[in-house]
C-alpha positions in Angstrom: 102.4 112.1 113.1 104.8 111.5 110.6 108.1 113.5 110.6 108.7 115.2 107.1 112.6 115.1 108.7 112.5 111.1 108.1 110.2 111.7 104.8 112.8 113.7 103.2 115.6 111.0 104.4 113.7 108.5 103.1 114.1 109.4 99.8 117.1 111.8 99.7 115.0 114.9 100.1 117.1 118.0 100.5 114.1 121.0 100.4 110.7 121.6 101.4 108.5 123.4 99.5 106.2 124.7 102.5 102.8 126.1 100.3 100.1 127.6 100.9 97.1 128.2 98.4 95.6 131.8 98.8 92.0 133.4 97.9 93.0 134.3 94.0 93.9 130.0 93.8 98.0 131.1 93.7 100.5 129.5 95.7 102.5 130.7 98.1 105.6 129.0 99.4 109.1 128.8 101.3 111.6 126.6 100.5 112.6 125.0 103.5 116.1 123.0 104.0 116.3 119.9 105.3 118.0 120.7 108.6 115.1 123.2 109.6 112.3 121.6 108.6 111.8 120.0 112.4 111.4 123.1 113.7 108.9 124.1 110.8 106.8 121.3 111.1 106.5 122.5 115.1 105.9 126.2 114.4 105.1 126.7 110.8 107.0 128.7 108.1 106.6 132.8 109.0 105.0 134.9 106.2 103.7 138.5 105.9 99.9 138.1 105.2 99.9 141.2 103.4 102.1 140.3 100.5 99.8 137.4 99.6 96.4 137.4 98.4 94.3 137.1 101.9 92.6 140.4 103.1 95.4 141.2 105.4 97.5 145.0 106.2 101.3 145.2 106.7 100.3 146.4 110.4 99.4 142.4 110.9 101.4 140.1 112.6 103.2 137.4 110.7 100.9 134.4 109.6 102.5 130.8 109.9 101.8 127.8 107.1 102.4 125.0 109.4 102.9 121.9 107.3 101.0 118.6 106.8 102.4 116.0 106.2 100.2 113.5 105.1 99.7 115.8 102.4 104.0 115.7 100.9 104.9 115.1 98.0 108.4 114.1 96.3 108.7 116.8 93.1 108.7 114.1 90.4 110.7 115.9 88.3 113.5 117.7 90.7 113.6 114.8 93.7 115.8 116.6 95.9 112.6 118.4 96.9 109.2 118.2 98.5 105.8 120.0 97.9 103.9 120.0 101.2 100.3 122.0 101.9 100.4 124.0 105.1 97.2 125.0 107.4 97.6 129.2 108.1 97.9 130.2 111.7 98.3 133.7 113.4 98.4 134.5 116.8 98.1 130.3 117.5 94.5 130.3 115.7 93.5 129.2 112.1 93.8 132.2 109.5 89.8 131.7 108.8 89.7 133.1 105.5 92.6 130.5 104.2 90.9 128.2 101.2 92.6 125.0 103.1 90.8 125.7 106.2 87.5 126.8 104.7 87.6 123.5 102.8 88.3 121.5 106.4 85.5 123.1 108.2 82.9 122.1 105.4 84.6 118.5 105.9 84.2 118.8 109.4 80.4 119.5 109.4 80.0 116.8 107.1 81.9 114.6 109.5 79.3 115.4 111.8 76.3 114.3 110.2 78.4 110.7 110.1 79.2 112.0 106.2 82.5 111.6 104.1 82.4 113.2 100.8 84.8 111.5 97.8 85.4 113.5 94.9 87.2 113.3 91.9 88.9 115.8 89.2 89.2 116.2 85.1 91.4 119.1 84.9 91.5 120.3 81.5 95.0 122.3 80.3 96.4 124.1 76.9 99.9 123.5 76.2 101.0 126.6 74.1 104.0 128.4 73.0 105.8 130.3 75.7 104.4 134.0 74.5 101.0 132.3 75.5 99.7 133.6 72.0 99.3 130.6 70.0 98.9 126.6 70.8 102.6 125.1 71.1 101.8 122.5 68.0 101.4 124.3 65.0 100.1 121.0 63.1 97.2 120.4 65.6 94.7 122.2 63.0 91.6 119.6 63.0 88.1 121.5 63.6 87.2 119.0 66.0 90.4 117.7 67.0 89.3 115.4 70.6 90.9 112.1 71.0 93.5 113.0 67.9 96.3 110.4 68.0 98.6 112.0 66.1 97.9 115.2 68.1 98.4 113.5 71.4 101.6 111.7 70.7 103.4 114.4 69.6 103.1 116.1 72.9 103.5 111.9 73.9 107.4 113.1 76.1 105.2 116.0 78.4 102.2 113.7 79.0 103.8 110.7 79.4 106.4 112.6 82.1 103.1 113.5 83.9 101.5 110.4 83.7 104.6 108.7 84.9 104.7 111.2 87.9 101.3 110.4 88.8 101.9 107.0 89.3 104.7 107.0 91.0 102.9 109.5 93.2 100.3 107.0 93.4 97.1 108.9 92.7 96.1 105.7 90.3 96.0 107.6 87.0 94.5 105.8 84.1 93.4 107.5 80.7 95.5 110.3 78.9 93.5 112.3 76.4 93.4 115.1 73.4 90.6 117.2 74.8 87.9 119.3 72.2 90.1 122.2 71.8 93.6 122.3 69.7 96.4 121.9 72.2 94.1 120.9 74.6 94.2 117.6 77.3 92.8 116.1 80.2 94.6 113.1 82.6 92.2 111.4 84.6 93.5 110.1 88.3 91.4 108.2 90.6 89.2 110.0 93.3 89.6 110.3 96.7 88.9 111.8 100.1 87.9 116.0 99.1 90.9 117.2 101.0 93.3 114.3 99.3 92.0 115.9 96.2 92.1 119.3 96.3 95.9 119.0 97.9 96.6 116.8 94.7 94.8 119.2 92.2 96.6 122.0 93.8 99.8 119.8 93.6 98.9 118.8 89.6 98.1 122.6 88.3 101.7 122.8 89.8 103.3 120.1 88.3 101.9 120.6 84.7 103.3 123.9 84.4 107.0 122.8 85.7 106.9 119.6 83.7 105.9 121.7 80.9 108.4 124.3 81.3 111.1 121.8 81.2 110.4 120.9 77.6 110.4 124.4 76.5 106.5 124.6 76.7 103.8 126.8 78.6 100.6 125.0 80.3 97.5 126.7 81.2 94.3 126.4 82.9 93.1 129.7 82.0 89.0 129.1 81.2 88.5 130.6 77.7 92.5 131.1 76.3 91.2 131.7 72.8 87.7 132.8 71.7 87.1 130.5 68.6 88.5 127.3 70.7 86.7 125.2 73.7 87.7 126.4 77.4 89.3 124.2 80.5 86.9 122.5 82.2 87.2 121.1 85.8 84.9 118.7 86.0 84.0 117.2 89.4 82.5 113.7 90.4 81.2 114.1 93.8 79.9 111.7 96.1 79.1 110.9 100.0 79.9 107.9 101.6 80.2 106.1 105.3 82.6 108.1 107.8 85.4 104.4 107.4 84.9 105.4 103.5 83.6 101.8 102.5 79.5 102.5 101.7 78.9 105.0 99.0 75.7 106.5 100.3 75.0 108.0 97.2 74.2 104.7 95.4 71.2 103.2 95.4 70.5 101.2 92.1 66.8 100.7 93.0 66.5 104.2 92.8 66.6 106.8 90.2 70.0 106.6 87.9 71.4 104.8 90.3 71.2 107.6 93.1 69.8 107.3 96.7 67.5 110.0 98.6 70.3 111.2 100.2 72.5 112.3 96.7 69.3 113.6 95.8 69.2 115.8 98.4 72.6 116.8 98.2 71.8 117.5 94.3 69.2 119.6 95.5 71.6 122.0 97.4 74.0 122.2 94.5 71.7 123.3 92.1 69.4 125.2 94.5 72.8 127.7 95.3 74.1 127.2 91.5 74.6 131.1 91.0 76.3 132.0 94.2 78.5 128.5 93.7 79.6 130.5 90.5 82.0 133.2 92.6 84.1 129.9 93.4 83.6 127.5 90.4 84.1 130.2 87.9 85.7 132.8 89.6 87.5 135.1 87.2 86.4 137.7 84.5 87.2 135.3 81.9 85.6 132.7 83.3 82.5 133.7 81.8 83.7 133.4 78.3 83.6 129.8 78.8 80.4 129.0 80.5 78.5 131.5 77.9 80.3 131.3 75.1 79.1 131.0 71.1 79.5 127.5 69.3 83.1 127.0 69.2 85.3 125.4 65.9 84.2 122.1 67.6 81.0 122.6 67.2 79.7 122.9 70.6 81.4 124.7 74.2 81.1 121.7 76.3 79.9 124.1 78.8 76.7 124.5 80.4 74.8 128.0 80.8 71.6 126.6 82.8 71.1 125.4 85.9 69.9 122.2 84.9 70.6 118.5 85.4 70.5 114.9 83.5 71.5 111.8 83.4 74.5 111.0 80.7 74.3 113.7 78.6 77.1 116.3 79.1 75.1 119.5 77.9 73.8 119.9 80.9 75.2 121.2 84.7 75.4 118.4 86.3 75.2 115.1 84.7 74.9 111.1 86.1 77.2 109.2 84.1 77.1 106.2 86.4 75.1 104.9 89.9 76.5 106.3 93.0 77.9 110.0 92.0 77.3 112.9 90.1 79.3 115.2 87.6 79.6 118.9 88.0 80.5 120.3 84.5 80.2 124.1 85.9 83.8 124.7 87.1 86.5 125.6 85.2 90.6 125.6 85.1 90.7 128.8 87.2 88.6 127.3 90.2 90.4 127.1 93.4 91.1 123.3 94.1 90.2 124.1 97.5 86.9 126.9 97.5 85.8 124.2 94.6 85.4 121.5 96.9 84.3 123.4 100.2 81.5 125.1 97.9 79.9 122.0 96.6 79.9 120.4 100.3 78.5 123.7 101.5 75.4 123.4 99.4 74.9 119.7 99.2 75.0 119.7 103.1 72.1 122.6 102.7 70.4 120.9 100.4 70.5 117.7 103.1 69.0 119.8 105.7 66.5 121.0 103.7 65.8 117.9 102.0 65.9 119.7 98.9 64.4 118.3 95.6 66.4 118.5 92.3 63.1 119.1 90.4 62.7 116.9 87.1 66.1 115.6 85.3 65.8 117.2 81.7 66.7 114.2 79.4 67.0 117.0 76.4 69.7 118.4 74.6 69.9 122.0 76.0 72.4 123.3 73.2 69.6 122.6 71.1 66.2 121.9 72.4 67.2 124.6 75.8 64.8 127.3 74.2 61.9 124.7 74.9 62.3 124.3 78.7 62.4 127.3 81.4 65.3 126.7 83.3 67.5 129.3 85.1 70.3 131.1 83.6 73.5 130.9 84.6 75.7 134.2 85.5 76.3 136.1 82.5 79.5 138.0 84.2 81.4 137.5 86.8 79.9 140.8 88.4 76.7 138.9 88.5 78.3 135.9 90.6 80.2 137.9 92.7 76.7 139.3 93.7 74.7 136.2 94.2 77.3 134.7 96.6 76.8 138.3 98.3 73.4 137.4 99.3 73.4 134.1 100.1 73.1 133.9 103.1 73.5 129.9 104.0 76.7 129.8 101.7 77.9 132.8 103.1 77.6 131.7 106.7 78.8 127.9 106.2 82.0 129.1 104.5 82.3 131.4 107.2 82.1 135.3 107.7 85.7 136.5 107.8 86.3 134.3 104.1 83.6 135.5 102.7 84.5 139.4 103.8 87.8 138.6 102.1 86.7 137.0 99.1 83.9 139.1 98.4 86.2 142.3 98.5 89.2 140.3 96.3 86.5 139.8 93.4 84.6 142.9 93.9 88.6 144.5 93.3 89.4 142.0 90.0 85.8 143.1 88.9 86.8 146.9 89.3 90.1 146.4 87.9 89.0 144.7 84.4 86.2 147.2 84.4 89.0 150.2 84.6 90.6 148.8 81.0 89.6 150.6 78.2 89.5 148.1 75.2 90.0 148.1 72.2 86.5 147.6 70.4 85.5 150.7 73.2 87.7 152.9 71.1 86.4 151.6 67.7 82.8 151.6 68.8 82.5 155.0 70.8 85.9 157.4 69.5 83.8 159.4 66.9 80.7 159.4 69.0 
């Protein structure tokens, strides 16, 4: 096991950034000097469970985030320090309900079945002004304003910072984009083993607001920031391949798109738990603006709202843009890097078991032609996801019981919470009733 001691000596490190991602997809951390970070790699970092967001009481003993460090990472921009993820421990046993461990039980039942699943992340971001009201580029006014050039360069200083930090990271990034919406972008890096990724899409979401920060700018993922204006994706590209990761299992280009039995299968599960993978794809009130929302200035959300699948056509759930994976369009920016990936394993290793059939690809354009074809809805609220994942009882017992207690009771509380408001329009619609 690597020392993070000789890590941070290696390159002049002189704090630790010991982290933890908790159920609401926040980060938790300590920063660690250099001369105690021995003796926190051996024991872990000591936190009080209830201050974080994990179903815990003050009357609970201290939980310890015990580094990994195959998982550090220099800070880019401020060297001197190093992000690492941490695995949760109390009393010497894994906190269960932690999103990192939830995430490397699902790998571990894959690993099982002689199964490594690859995945990959676009994760879409707004820059805007630091009152988060507007978009930070006032000239960025184009109805339909994707792959702008003169948009893109103008924010050239923070993307290019980024991309520059991602290769020297080297996660292999290769295409920097405008995305649909004004103020809107995506950076593509290259996939990787499902916890490698989720520790680097935790690491990015990171990154992209500190980077931005530093040239006077706010980033978000938030889903649906404006109404009139296309919400933050997180796409996934999922596949399974040989336990040495050289075979892709999922290709097969004798077959169907390009996709064997098996990533059938494993199709079959994602699509066959699609409303109770909601609660983790798309798991905030405002997640539901995005994934069933009206035409947008762009002319089209970019979204699905079905539970449907194709084969390159992006108006549908999932879509095969090439042999050997899949894309899941369903997540969005406010998706736990770590519940995203341990939910889509969950139900594709379901779907596995159960040889599950994807039913007929739809080779249709559902913003358009959708009204034709009966295909399931997706949740309307985030009430209704909360609720499906409630009942399901194979996703509820592979991610575990005492993380789905916990989650379940976090969301049931945000649901409770937003429903407590009383709006605006409530006040216009129903004062002089």
């Amino acid at each position: 096991m690597t020392k993070l001691s000789s890590f941070a000596k290696d390159r002049g490190v002189r704090y630790f950034l010991i982290s933890f991602t908790d159920l609401r997809g926040v980060q938790r951390s300590k920063l660690v000097p250099l001369a105690a970070i021995d003796g926190m790699q051996k024991d872990g970092a000591g936190f009080a469970g209830f201050a974080t967001h994990l179903d815990m009481t003050p009357a609970d003993p201290d939980l310890f985030a015990v580094p990994d460090p195959a998982s550090a990472m220099q800070l880019p921009w401020r060297p001197e320090v190093a992000w690492v993820a941490a695995d949760l421990y109390m009393d010497g046993t894994p906190v269960e309900q932690a999103p990192r461990w939830v995430l490397k039980r699902q790998i571990a039942a894959a690993a099982q079945q002689k199964l490594l699943m690859k995945s990959g992340v676009e994760a879409e971001y707004h820059l805007i002004d630091p009152s988060g009201e507007a978009i930070s580029d006032p000239r960025d006014l184009d109805a339909k304003p994707c792959y702008d050039q003169a948009a893109l360069m103008r924010r050239f200083d923070v993307i290019a910072e980024i991309c520059d930090a991602m290769l020297g990271l080297g996660w292999g990034p290769y295409q920097n984009d405008h995305e649909d919406a004004n103020g809107q972008f995506e950076m593509n890096w290259h996939y990787a083993e499902a916890l490698t990724t989720a520790d680097r899409h935790a690491f990015f979401r990171f990154m992209v607001k500190s980077i931005a920060e530093k040239h006077g700018l706010r980033a978000t993922f938030m889903p649906k920031p404006f109404t009139d204006l296309t919400g933050n994706g997180c796409h996934l590209h999922v596949s399974l391949w040989s336990p040495d990761g050289k075979k892709n299992l999922f290709e097969d280009k004798k077959h169907e798109l390009g996709l064997s039995k098996l990533a059938h299968h494993f199709l079959g599960g994602v699509l066959a738990h699609a409303e109770a993978l909601c609660a983790l794809t798309n798991p905030t009130v405002n997640s539901y603006k995005r994934i069933n929302a009206p035409v947008t200035a762009s002319g089209a959300t970019w979204s699905p709202n079905t539970v449907t699948w194709a084969g390159n056509n992006r108006t549908h759930m999932v879509r095969i843009p090439d042999p050997g994976r899949f894309e899941l369009r369903l997540a969005d920016g406010a998706a736990n890097p770590y519940l995203l990936q341990a939910g889509v394993l969950a139900a594709g290793l379901d779907g596995l078991a159960r040889q599950s059939d994807p039913g007929k690809r739809l080779d249709i354009d559902m913003y358009a032609e959708g009204y034709k074809v009966k295909a399931r809805p997706l949740p309307r609220y985030l009430l209704d996801a909360i609720r499906a994942f409630g009942k399901n009882k194979t996703m509820t017992a592979a991610l575990g019981p005492d993380f789905t207690k916990a989650y379940l009771k976090l969301k049931t509380h945000e649901w409770d919470d937003f429903a407590r408001h009383l709006t605006a329009w409530e006040r216009e619609q129903t004062l002089d009733c």
